[in-house]
Every structure is written in structure tokens, then in C-alpha cells.
MIVO-271929 format. One line per field, with one value per residue (C-alpha): x, y, z; chain; residue in three letters. Coordinates in steps of 0.2 Angstrom, whole numbers, plus 5000, padded with zeros to 4 digits. Example, Ala and Ser with C-alpha at 12.3 -4.5 7.8 and 13.67 -1.06 7.14 Angstrom:
BEGIN
c1	(5062,5068)
c2	(4978,4995)
c3	(5039,5036)
chain	(A,A)
resn	(ALA,SER)
# end
This chain:
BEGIN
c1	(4844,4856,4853,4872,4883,4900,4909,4926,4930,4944,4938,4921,4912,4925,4940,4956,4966,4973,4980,4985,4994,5002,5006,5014,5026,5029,5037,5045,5054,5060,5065,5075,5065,5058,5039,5027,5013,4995,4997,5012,5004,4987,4998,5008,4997,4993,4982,4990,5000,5016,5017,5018,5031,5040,5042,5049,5058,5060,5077,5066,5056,5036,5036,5045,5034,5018,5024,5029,5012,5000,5008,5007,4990,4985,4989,4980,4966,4957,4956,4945,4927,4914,4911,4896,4883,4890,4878,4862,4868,4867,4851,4846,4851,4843,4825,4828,4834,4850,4863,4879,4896,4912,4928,4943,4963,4958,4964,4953,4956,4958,4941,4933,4939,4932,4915,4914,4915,4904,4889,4893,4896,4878,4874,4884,4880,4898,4912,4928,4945,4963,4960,4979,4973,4955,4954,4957,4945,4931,4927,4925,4915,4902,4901,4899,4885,4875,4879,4873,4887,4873,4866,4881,4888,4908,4909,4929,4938,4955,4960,4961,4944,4937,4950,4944,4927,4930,4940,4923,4913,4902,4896,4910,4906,4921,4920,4928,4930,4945,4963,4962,4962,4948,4962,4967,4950,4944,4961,4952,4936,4924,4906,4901,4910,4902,4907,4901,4887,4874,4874,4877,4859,4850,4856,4849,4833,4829,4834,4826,4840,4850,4866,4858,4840,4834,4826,4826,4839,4855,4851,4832,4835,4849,4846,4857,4860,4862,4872,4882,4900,4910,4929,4926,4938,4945,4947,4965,4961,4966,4956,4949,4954,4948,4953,4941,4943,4926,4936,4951,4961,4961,4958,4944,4929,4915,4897,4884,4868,4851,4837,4819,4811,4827,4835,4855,4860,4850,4859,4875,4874,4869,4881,4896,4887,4888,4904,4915,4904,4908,4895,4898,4891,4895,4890,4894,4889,4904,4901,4891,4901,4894,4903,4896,4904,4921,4934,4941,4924,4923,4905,4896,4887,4880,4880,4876,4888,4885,4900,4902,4915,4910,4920,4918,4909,4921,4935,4944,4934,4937,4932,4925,4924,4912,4916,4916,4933,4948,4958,4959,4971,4968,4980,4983,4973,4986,4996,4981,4983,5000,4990,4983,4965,4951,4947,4930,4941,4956,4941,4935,4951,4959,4943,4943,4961,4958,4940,4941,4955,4965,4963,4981)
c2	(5309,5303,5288,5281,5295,5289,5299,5301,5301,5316,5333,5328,5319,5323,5338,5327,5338,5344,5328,5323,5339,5335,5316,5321,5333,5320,5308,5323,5330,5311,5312,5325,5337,5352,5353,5361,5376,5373,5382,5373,5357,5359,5364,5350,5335,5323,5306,5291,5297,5287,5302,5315,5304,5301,5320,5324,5310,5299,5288,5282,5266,5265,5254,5265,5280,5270,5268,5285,5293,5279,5279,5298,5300,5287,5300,5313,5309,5314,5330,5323,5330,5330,5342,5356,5349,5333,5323,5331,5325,5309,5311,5317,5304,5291,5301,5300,5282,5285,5274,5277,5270,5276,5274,5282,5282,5282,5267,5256,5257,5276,5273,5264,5275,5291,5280,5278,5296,5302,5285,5289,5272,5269,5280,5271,5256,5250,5257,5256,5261,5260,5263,5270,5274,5276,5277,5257,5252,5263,5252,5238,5248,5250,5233,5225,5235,5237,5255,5266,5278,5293,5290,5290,5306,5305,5317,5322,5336,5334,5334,5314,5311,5320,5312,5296,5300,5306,5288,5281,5289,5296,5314,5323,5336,5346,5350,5368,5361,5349,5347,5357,5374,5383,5383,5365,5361,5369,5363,5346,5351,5343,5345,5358,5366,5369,5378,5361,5346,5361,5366,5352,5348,5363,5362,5342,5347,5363,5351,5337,5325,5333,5343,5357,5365,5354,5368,5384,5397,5398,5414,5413,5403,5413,5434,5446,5445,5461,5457,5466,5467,5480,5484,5480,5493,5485,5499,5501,5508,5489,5481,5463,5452,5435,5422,5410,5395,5401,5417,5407,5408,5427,5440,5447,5454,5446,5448,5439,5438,5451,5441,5444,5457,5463,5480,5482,5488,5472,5459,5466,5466,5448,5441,5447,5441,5423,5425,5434,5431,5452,5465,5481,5497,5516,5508,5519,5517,5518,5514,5499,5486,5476,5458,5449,5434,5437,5423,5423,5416,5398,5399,5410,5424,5440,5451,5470,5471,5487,5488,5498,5503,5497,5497,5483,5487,5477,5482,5470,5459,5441,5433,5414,5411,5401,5387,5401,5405,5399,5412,5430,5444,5460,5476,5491,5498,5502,5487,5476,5481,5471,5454,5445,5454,5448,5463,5471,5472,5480,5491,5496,5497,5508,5520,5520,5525,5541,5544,5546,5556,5550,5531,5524)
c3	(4488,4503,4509,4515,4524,4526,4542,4544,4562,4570,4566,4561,4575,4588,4593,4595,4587,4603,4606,4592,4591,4606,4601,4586,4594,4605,4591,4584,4601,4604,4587,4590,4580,4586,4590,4578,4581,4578,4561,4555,4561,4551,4537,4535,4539,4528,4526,4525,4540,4531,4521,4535,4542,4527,4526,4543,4551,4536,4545,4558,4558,4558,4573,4584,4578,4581,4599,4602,4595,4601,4620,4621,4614,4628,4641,4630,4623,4639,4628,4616,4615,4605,4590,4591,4582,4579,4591,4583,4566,4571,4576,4562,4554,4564,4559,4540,4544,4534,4536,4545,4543,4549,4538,4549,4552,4570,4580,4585,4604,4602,4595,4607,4623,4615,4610,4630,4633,4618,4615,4598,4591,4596,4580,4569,4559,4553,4559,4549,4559,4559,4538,4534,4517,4515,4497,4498,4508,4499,4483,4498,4511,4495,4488,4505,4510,4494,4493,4478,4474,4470,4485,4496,4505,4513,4526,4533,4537,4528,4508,4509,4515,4499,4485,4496,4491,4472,4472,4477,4465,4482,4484,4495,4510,4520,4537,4543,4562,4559,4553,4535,4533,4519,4506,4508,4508,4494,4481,4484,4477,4486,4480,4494,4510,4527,4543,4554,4554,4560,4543,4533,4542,4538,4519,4518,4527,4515,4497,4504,4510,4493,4494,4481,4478,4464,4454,4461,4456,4468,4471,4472,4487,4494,4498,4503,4524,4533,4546,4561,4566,4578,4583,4601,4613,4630,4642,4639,4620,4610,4599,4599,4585,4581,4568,4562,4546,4538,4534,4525,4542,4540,4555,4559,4570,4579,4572,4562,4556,4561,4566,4561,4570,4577,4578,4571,4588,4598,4584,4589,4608,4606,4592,4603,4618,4610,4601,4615,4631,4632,4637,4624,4625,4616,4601,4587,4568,4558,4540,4528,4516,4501,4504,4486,4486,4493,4491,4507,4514,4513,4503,4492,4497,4499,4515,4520,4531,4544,4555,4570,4586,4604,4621,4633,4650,4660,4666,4664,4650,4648,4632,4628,4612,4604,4591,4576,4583,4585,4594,4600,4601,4608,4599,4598,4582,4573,4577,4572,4552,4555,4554,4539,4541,4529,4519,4526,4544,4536,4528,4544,4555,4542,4541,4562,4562,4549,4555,4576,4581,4596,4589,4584)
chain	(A,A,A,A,A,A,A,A,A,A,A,A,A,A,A,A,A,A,A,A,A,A,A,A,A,A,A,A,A,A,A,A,A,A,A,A,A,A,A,A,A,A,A,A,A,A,A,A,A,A,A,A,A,A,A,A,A,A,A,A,A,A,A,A,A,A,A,A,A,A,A,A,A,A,A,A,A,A,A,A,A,A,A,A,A,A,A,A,A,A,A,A,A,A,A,A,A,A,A,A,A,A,A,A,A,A,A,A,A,A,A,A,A,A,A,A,A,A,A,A,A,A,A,A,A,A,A,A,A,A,A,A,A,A,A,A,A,A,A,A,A,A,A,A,A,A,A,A,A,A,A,A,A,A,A,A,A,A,A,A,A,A,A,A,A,A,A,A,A,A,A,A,A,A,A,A,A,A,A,A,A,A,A,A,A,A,A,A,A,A,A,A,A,A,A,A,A,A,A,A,A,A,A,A,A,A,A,A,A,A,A,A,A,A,A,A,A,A,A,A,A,A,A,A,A,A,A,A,A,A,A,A,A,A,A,A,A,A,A,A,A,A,A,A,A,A,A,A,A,A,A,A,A,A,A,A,A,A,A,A,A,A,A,A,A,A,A,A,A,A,A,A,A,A,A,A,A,A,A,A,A,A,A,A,A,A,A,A,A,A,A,A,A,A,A,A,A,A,A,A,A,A,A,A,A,A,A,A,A,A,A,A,A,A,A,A,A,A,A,A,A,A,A,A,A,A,A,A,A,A,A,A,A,A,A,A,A,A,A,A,A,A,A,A,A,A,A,A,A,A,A,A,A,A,A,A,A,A,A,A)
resn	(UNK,UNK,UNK,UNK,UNK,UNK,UNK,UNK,UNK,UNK,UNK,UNK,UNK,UNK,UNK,UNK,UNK,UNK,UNK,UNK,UNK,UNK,UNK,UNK,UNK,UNK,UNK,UNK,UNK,UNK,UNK,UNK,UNK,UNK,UNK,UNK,UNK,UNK,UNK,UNK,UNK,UNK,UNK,UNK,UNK,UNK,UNK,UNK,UNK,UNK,UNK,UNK,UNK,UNK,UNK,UNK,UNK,UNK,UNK,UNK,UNK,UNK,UNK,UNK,UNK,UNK,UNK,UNK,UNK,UNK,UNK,UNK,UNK,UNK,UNK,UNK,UNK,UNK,UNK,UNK,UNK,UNK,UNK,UNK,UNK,UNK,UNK,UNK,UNK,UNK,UNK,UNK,UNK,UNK,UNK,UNK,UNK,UNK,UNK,UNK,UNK,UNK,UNK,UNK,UNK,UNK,UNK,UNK,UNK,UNK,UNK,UNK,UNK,UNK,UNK,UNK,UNK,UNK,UNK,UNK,UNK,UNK,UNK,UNK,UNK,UNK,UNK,UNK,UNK,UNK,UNK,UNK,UNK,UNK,UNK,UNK,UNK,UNK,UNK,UNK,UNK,UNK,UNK,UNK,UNK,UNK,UNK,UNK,UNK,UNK,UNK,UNK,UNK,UNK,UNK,UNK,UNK,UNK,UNK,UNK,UNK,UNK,UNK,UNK,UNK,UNK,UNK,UNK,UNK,UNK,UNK,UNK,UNK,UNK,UNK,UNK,UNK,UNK,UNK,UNK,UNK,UNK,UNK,UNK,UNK,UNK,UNK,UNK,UNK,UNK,UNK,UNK,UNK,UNK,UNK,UNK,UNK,UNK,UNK,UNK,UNK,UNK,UNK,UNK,UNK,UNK,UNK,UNK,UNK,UNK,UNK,UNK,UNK,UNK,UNK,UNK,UNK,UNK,UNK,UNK,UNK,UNK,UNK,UNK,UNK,UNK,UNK,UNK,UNK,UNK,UNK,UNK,UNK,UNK,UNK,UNK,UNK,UNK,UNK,UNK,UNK,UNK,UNK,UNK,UNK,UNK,UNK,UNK,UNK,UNK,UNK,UNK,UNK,UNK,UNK,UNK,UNK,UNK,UNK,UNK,UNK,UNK,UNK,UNK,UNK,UNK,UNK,UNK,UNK,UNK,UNK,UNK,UNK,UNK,UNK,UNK,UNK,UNK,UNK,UNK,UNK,UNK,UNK,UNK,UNK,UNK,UNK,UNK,UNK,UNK,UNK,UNK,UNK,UNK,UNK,UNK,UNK,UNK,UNK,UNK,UNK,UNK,UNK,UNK,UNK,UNK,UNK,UNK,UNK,UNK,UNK,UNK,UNK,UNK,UNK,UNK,UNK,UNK,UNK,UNK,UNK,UNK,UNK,UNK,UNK,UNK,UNK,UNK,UNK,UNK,UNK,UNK,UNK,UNK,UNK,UNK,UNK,UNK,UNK,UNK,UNK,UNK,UNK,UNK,UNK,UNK,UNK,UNK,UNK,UNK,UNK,UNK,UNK,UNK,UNK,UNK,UNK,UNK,UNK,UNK)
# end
């Protein structure tokens, strides 16, 4: 049972990967480096972040690196925001009376400017910050507080908060809304993977503040999920792609699960709705997938997938993703295959394409 959950603190409880993105460019332009993507950032990050910067500008002092990042993260850390689900974790914790401790890189004035914004420090028991390499302060973090390893749950976003947490001998949870990408995540081997702090809560709360059923069959606790998805059509005859971590960083299409009681068709219009904020009609049934436990999604599992085409009512749609997604494109059909696809969307883009005539 989980009685200590140990949080780490960006990508976790908070989004200040914007800013940090930001800083870090920053330090590398003043460097007289040239600025990194998203992607190239979350693919080359690393805790301790003397590593990182051993990598890229190893002739420059840490000092004058600290006062480049630290100074421009100042002016944007205005960015940082909660995560979805993070404050009802907390929450949640508070109810079972776990206790909460936070063992983070962040800096500790960084820390306490986003703890005015967010009151999350108010759920926190002990917070550790400013750790440059977390699996040193572990061992201390557990004797000072009386903590029993098996009873202990580290929770972080990045390939160091879980070694940090084998180091410790604690159970380890990664966090899909953060820094590491699936693959990273899943090299480390942490004892279970989920999309963000909703689920992790849903999963403690069925096992009984455990991280796995305690007797019943994985797959006696876990049935096939029909779920809905569609190729949504603008106006203009593209197609709307999204990308999201839960599918290993692949592209995609919006959809998810059916409800209880509700038709295909009605689990569609609202998925997409929450998704895409789009309105879809013409829906048309285009073909059914079996999905048994694919790699490229971040947990096992078993869907039905029923996947369909539908075009947008507006005009000139406008979409607001949800956190599921990181970004969007909208493409030609054809031109859509181009990008790294997860394989029931190159399934269903590449039986549009010989199936409806005109489509290209």
C-alpha cells in the first residue's frame, strides 16, 4: 500500500516547459549556439542539468550559465501553469492522508513564485528543491522522515526521476505531461506508465492505494474498449492531424472511448468536441481495427477501434486542443501519409485514399 508519494516538481504538478524551453535557448543563443525546437529540446534534456550542459556548451563556466538561465526564466515563468489533474491529486492525497514531499531540480525562488500562483505548497509536507542530482538526496529524504521504501511512490516526468527512484529502492511512476518522451520513459523502466495524475488516481483508488490489482487477472480487470476515431475534413478537402505522447510521439486522429449507453455516432461528436472544440457532421463509417496491445501506445491494452470520415461544419474551423494533444496540422490526405503516423491512422488514411474517389 502507498503511504509516502514523493513528487517531482516541472512536468508533474506544473507546465514550465515553455519556459524553460525558452531559458535554455536563451543560454544557448548568448552562447552563440543556435536555439533548439521543442522536439530537439525534450530529446536532448537531461537531469542533473550539468550534463545537458556539458553536452552543448562545455567551454562555458556554470556560473555564467546559471545567470543566463535563472535571469531569463525570471521574465518567463509568467507561463507556468498548473498541470490538468494535478490539483485533485493533491487532494486526493490529503483524503487518504498520504504523505507528500517534493524532491526537485527546481530553484527554490522559482519555486516559491509558481507556489503563489498555484497554493500548491499548501499540499506538500516537505519540499525538497534546487536537488542538482536527486539520486543523492534520496537515501536522505527517506531516513529523515521514517519512510518505508515499499511504501513509497516517486512520481516525475523524466528518465532521472525514475533511476532516482530505483536508486531509492521506492516504487517509480512516469508522467506522460512533461519533459520525456514515451520511449525515453519507458528505457527507464519504471514500474508503471500513465498519461497524467488523473489516472495514476483512478488506478490507486480501484487497487486500493496499490499500483496493481492484487489478485485478479490483468486482463480480468481490463476488457476490450470500443472506441471511436474519424479523419476530420476542413472545407478545403485537408485532413486534421494531431500528435500526442500517449501514442509514442506518433501522429494521429482525435477519438476515444464510448460511453455507457451511448451510440458510436454520439461518442464521436463528443470526443472530437473535447479534443478539437470542432462541430463534425457527414459522418461516414469507414472501416473497424483490432488494436491488441500495440507498442506504440504507452500501456497495454485492447481496443475495437471503429474509425470513420467526417467534415467540419465551420467554415473556417478553429481547433483547441485539449491536454491529450500536443499539436495539430491540417493536410492534404495524401500529404498526411508523409508524417510519422501510428499505424491504425496510416490504416485508415491509406484505405480513404483507395476507397473514396476524388480523395488525394
Amino acid at each position: 500500500m502507498i503511504r509516502n508519494i514523493i513528487f517531482d516538481w516541472s512536468g508533474t504538478l506544473v507546465d514550465d516547459l515553455p519556459a524553460v524551453l525558452q531559458a535554455s535557448n536563451y543560454v544557448l543563443t548568448q552562447a552563440g549556439r543556435p536555439p533548439m525546437s521543442l522536439e530537439q529540446f525534450r530529446a536532448e534534456f537531461t537531469l542533473p542539468f550539468k550534463k545537458f550542459y556539458d553536452r552543448h556548451l562545455p567551454d562555458v563556466a556554470m556560473p555564467q550559465l546559471e545567470e543566463w538561465f535563472h535571469g531569463e526564466f525570471k521574465r518567463a515563468q509568467s507561463s507556468v501553469v498548473e498541470l490538468p489533474y494535478a490539483r485533485e491529486f493533491l487532494e486526493f492525497c490529503r483524503r487518504q492522508k498520504i504523505r507528500t514531499f517534493l524532491l526537485s531540480a527546481a530553484h527554490p525562488t522559482h519555486y516559491a513564485a509558481h507556489c503563489l500562483v498555484t497554493g500548491f505548497d499548501a499540499y506538500i509536507d516537505i519540499a525538497y528543491t534546487g536537488v542538482g542530482d536527486k539520486r543523492q538526496k534520496i537515501h536522505e529524504i527517506l531516513a529523515t522522515n521514517h519512510l518505508d521504501p515499499a511504501e513509497t511512490l516517486f512520481i516525475g516526468d523524466m528518465e532521472h526521476d525514475i533511476e532516482t527512484a530505483k536508486h531509492g529502492g521506492v516504487h517509480s511512476v512516469a508522467v506522460l505531461t512533461g519533459y520525456n518522451t514515451l520511449n525515453q520513459l519507458r528505457r527507464a523502466s519504471p514500474d508503471l506508465i500513465v498519461e497524467h495524475l488523473g489516472e495514476l488516481r483512478r488506478t490507486l483508488e480501484a487497487n486500493g492505494l496499490d499500483l496493481h490489482p492484487a489478485v485478479e487477472k490483468f486482463e480480468s480487470t481490463h476488457p476490450p474498449l470500443a472506441t471511436v476515431g474519424a479523419l476530420i475534413f476542413n472545407h478545403a478537402g485537408d485532413v486534421l492531424m494531431i500528435r500526442t505522447d500517449k501514442w509514442s510521439g506518433l501522429w494521429g486522429i482525435p477519438g476515444g472511448k464510448i460511453k455507457w449507453g451511448e451510440t458510436s455516432e454520439a461518442a464521436l461528436r463528443r470526443e472530437i468536441k473535447e479534443e478539437t472544440a470542432l462541430t463534425i457532421d457527414r459522418i461516414q463509417f469507414v472501416l473497424v481495427q483490432d488494436c491488441i496491445h500495440s507498442p506504440e501506445f504507452y500501456r497495454e491494452a485492447h481496443f475495437v477501434l471503429l474509425n470513420y470520415t467526417c467534415v467540419c461544419v465551420d467554415q473556417q474551423p478553429r481547433v483547441k486542443l485539449n491536454e491529450e494533444a500536443r499539436e495539430f496540422r491540417w493536410l492534404a490526405p495524401a500529404a498526411a501519409l508523409d508524417l510519422a503516423l501510428n499505424t491504425p491512422t496510416r490504416i485508415l488514411l491509406e484505405a480513404v485514399l483507395t476507397n473514396l474517389p476524388g480523395v488525394k
